[in-house]
ROLUM-361436 format. One record per residue (C-alpha): residue number from 1; residue in three letters; x, y, z. Coordinates in nm, 4 decimals, m for minus. Example, Ala and Ser with C-alpha at 12.3 -4.5 7.8 and 13.67 -1.06 7.14 Angstrom:
residues 2
NODE   num   residu         c1         c2         c3
NODE     1      ALA     1.2300    m0.4500     0.7800
NODE     2      SER     1.3670    m0.1060     0.7140
***
This chain:
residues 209
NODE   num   residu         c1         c2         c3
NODE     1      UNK    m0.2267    m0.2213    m1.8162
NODE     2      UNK    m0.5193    m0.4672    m1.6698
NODE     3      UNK    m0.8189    m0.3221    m1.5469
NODE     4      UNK    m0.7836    m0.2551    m1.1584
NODE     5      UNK    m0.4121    m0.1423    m1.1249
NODE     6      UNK    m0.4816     0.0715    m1.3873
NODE     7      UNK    m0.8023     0.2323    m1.2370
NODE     8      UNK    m0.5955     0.2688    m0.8674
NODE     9      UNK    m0.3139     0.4906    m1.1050
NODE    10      UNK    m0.5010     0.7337    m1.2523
NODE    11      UNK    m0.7568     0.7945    m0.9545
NODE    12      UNK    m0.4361     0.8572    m0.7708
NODE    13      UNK    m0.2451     1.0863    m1.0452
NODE    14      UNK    m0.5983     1.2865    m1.0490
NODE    15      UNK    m0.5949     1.3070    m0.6575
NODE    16      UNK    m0.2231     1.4393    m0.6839
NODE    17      UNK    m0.2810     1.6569    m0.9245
NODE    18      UNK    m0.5971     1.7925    m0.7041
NODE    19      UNK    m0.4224     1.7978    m0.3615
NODE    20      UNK    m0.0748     1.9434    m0.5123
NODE    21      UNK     0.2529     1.8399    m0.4184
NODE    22      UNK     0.2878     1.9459    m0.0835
NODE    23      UNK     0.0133     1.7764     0.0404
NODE    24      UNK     0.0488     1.5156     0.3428
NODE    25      UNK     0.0238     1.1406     0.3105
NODE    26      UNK     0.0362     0.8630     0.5526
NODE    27      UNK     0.3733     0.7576     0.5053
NODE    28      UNK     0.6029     0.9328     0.7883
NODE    29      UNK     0.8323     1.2156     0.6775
NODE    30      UNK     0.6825     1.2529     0.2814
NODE    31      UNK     0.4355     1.4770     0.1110
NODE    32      UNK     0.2635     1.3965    m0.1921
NODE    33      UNK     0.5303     1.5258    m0.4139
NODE    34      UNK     0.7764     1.2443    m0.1841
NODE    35      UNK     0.5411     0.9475    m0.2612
NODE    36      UNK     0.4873     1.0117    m0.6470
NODE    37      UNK     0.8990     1.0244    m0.6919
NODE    38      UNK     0.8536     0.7047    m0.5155
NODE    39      UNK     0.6755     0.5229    m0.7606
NODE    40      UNK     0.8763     0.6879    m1.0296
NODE    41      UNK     1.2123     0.5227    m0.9000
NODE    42      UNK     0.9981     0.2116    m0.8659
NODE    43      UNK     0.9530     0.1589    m1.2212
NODE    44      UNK     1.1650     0.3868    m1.3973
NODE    45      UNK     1.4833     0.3282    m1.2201
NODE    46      UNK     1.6072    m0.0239    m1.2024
NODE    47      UNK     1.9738     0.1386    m1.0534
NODE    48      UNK     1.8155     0.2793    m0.7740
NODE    49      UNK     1.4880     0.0682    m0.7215
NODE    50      UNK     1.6819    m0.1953    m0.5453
NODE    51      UNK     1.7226     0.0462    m0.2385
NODE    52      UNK     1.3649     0.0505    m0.1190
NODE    53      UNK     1.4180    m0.3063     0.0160
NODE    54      UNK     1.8235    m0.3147     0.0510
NODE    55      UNK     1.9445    m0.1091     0.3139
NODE    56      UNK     2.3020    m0.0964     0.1613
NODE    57      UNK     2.1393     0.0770    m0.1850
NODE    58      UNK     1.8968     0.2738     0.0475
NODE    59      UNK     2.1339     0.6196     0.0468
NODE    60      UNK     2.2176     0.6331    m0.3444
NODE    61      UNK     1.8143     0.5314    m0.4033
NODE    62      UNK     1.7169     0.8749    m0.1708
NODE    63      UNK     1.9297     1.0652    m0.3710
NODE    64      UNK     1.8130     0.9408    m0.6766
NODE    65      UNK     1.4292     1.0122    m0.5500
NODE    66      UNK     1.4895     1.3518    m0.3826
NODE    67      UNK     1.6417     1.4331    m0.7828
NODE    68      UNK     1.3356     1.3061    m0.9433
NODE    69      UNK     1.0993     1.4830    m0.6797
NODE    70      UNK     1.2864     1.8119    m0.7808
NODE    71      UNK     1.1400     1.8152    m1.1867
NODE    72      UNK     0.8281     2.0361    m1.2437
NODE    73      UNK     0.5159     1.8887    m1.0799
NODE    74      UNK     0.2675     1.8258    m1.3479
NODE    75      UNK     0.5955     1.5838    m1.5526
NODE    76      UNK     0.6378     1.4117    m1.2288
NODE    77      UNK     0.2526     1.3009    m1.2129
NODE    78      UNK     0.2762     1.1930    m1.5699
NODE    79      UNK     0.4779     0.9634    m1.5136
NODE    80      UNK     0.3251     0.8334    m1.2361
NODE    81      UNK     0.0587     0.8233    m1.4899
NODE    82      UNK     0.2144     0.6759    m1.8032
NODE    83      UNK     0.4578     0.4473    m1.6528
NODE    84      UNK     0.6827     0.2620    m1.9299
NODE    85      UNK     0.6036    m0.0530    m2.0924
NODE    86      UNK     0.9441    m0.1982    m2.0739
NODE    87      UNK     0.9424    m0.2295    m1.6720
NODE    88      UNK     0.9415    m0.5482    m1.5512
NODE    89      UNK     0.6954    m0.3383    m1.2824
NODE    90      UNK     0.4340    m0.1974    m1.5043
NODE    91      UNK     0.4740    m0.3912    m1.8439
NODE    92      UNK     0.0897    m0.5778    m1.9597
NODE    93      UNK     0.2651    m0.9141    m1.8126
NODE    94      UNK     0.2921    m0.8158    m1.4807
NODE    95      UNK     0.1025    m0.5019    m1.4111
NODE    96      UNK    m0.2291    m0.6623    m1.2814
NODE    97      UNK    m0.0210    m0.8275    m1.0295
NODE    98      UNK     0.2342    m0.6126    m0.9214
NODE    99      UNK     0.0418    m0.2733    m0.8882
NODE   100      UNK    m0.3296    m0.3391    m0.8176
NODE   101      UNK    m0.2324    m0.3407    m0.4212
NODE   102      UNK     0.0686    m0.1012    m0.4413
NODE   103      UNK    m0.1756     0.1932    m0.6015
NODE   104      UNK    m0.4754     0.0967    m0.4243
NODE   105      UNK    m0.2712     0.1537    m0.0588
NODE   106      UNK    m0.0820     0.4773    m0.2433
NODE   107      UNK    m0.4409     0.5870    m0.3346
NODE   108      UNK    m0.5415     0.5795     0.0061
NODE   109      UNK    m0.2174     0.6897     0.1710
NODE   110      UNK    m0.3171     1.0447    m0.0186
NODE   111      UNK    m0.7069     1.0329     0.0603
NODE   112      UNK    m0.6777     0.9230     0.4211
NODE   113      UNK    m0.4291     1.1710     0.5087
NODE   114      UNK    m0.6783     1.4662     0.4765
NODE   115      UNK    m0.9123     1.5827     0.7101
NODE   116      UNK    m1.2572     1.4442     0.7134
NODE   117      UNK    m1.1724     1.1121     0.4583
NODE   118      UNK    m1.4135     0.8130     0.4498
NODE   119      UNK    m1.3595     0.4837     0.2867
NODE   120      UNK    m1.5053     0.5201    m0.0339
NODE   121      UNK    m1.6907     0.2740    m0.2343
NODE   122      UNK    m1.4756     0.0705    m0.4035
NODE   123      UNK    m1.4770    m0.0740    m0.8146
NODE   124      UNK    m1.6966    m0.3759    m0.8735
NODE   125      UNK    m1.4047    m0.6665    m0.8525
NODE   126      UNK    m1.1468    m0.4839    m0.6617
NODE   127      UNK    m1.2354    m0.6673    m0.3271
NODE   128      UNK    m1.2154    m0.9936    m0.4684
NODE   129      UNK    m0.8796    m0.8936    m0.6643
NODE   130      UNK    m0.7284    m0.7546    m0.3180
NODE   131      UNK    m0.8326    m1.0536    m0.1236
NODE   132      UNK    m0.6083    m1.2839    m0.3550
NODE   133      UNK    m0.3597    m1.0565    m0.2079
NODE   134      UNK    m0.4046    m0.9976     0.1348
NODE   135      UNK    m0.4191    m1.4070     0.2580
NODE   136      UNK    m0.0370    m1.4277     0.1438
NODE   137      UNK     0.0161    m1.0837     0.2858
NODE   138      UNK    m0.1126    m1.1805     0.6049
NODE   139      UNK     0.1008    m1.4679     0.6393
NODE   140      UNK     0.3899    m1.2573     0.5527
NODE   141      UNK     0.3250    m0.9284     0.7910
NODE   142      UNK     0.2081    m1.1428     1.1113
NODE   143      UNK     0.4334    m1.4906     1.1141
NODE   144      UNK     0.6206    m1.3577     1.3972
NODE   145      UNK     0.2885    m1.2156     1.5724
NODE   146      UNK     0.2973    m1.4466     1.8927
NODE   147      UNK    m0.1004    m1.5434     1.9020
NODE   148      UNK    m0.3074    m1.7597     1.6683
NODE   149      UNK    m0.4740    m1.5443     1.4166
NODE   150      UNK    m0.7705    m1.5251     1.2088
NODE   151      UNK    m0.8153    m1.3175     0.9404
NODE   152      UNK    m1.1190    m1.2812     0.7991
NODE   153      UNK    m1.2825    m1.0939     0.5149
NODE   154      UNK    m1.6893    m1.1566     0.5527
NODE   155      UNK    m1.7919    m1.2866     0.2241
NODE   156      UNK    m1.4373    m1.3242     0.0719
NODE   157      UNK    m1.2460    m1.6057     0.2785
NODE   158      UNK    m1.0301    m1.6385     0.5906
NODE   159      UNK    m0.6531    m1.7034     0.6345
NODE   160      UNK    m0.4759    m1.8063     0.9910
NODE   161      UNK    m0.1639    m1.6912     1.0358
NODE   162      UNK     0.0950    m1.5970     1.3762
NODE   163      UNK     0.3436    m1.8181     1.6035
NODE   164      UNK     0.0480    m1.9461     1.7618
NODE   165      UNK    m0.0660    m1.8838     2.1084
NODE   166      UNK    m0.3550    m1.6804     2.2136
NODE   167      UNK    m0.6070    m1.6840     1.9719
NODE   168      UNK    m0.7033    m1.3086     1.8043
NODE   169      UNK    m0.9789    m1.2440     1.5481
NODE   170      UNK    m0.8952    m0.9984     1.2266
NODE   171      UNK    m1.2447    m0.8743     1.0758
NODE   172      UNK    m1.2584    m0.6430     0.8034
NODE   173      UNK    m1.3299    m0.5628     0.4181
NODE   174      UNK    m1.0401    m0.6664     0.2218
NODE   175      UNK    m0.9205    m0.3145     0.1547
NODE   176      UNK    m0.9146    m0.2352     0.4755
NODE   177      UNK    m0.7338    m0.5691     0.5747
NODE   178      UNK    m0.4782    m0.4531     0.2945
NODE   179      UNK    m0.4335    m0.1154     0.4717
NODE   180      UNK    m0.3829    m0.2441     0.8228
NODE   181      UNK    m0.1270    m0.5374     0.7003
NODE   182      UNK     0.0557    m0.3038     0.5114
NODE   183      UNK     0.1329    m0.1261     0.8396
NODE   184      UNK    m0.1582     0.1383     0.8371
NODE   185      UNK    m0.3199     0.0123     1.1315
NODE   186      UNK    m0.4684     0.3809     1.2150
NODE   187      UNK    m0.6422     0.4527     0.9437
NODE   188      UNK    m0.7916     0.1051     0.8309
NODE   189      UNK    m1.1709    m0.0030     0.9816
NODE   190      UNK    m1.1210    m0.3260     1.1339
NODE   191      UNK    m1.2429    m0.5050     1.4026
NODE   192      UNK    m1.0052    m0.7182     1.6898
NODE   193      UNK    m1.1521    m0.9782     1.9071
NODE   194      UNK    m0.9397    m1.1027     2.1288
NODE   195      UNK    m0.7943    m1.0044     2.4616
NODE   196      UNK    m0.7583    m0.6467     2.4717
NODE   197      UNK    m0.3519    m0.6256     2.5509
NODE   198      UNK    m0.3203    m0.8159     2.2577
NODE   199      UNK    m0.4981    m0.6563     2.0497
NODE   200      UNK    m0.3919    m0.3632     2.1244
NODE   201      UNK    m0.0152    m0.4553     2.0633
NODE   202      UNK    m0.1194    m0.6029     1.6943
NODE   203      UNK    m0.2746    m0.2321     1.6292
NODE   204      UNK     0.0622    m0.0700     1.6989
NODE   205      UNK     0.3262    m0.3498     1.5923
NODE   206      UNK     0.5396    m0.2509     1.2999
NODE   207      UNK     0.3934    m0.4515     1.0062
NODE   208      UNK     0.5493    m0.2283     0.7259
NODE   209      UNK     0.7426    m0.4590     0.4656
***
C-alpha cells in the first residue's frame, strides 16, 4: 500500500480499536463496529460490494455486513487493517487512489463524532494528495447545485462547478472541502460567501454519493 492511504488505515484501525465498537460515527444509524464491517464488504466481498451503490443489491449487501459486523471485534479491525492484496480495492495498483480519500473521511467520521474533536494536523503531502481529489469531487457532488460555484482551497487551486446562477464562494483546507463534499457539511470548517439563503441551502443539501 502507497504512503497516505496507508497512513489514513491504520490511524483509523488504532482509533477503533481505542474508541471500541460501539462507539458513534458520523454516518446516520452506525457505530464504529457498523462502519469497519463496511470497509470489510468493500474489499473483501466482491458479491456483496456492489450493493453500496446499487439499490437492487443493497438488501443481500446489509445482510452480508450485519454478518461480518457480528465476528469478534479485535478480527474485524484486522482486517480493516490488513486488507487483501488481491482486491481490485486495496491491491499496490490501485490503493493510493482508491483509499487515500475513503480512509481519510472514515478517519474523521470516528474522530469528529466525539465530544470535544478538533481538526488535527494533517501528514506532510496529504493536502496536496486530497486536493487532486476534491476538484473532480466537486464537480460531481454540486453539478445540479443551481448557483455558480467556486471552490477554493488557499494555496492548493480552485475548481467552479454548479448549474450556474448566483454566484457562491467555497473556502476551505482541502480536507475539510473533502468532508463537506462528501456530505459532512456539519462537521467540516469552511467558509460560504454568498447570499445567505443560498448558502445556507448548500450547507444542508444532500451531497452524499
Amino acid at each position: 500500500m502507497s504512503r497516505y492511504a496507508r497512513t489514513e488505515r491504520h490511524a483509523l484501525a488504532d482509533l477503533m480499536l481505542t474508541v471500541g465498537p460501539d462507539a458513534p460515527t458520523l454516518n446516520e444509524g452506525w457505530l464504529v463496529r457498523d462502519l469497519a464491517a463496511h470497509l470489510v464488504v468493500r474489499e473483501r466481498r466482491p458479491d456483496a460490494a456492489g450493493g453500496i451503490l446499487l439499490r437492487p443489491l443493497r438488501g443481500y449487501a446489509e445482510r452480508v455486513r450485519l454478518r461480518i459486523a457480528a465476528q469478534p471485534w479485535a478480527e474485524l479491525v484486522q482486517q480493516v487493517r490488513q486488507p487483501p492484496v488481491w482486491s481490485p480495492l486495496s491491491n499496490p495498483l490501485t490503493d493510493e487512489l482508491v483509499n487515500t480519500m475513503e480512509f481519510f473521511i472514515h478517519h474523521e467520521d470516528v474522530r469528529r463524532a466525539a465530544p470535544g474533536w478538533q481538526p488535527r494536523d494533517l501528514p506532510a503531502g496529504l493536502p496536496a494528495a486530497l486536493w487532486k481529489r476534491v476538484a473532480p469531487l466537486s464537480r460531481l457532488a454540486l453539478r445540479r447545485f443551481p448557483a455558480s460555484l467556486l471552490v477554493q482551497a488557499p494555496g492548493h487551486g480552485e475548481a467552479r462547478c454548479g448549474r450556474g446562477g448566483e454566484a457562491l464562494r467555497l473556502v476551505g483546507a482541502p480536507g475539510e472541502l473533502t468532508l463537506f463534499l462528501s456530505g459532512r457539511q456539519r462537521v467540516a470548517r469552511v467558509q460560504i460567501d454568498g447570499p445567505a439563503a443560498l448558502a445556507g441551502r448548500l450547507r444542508t443539501a444532500d451531497l452524499g454519493l
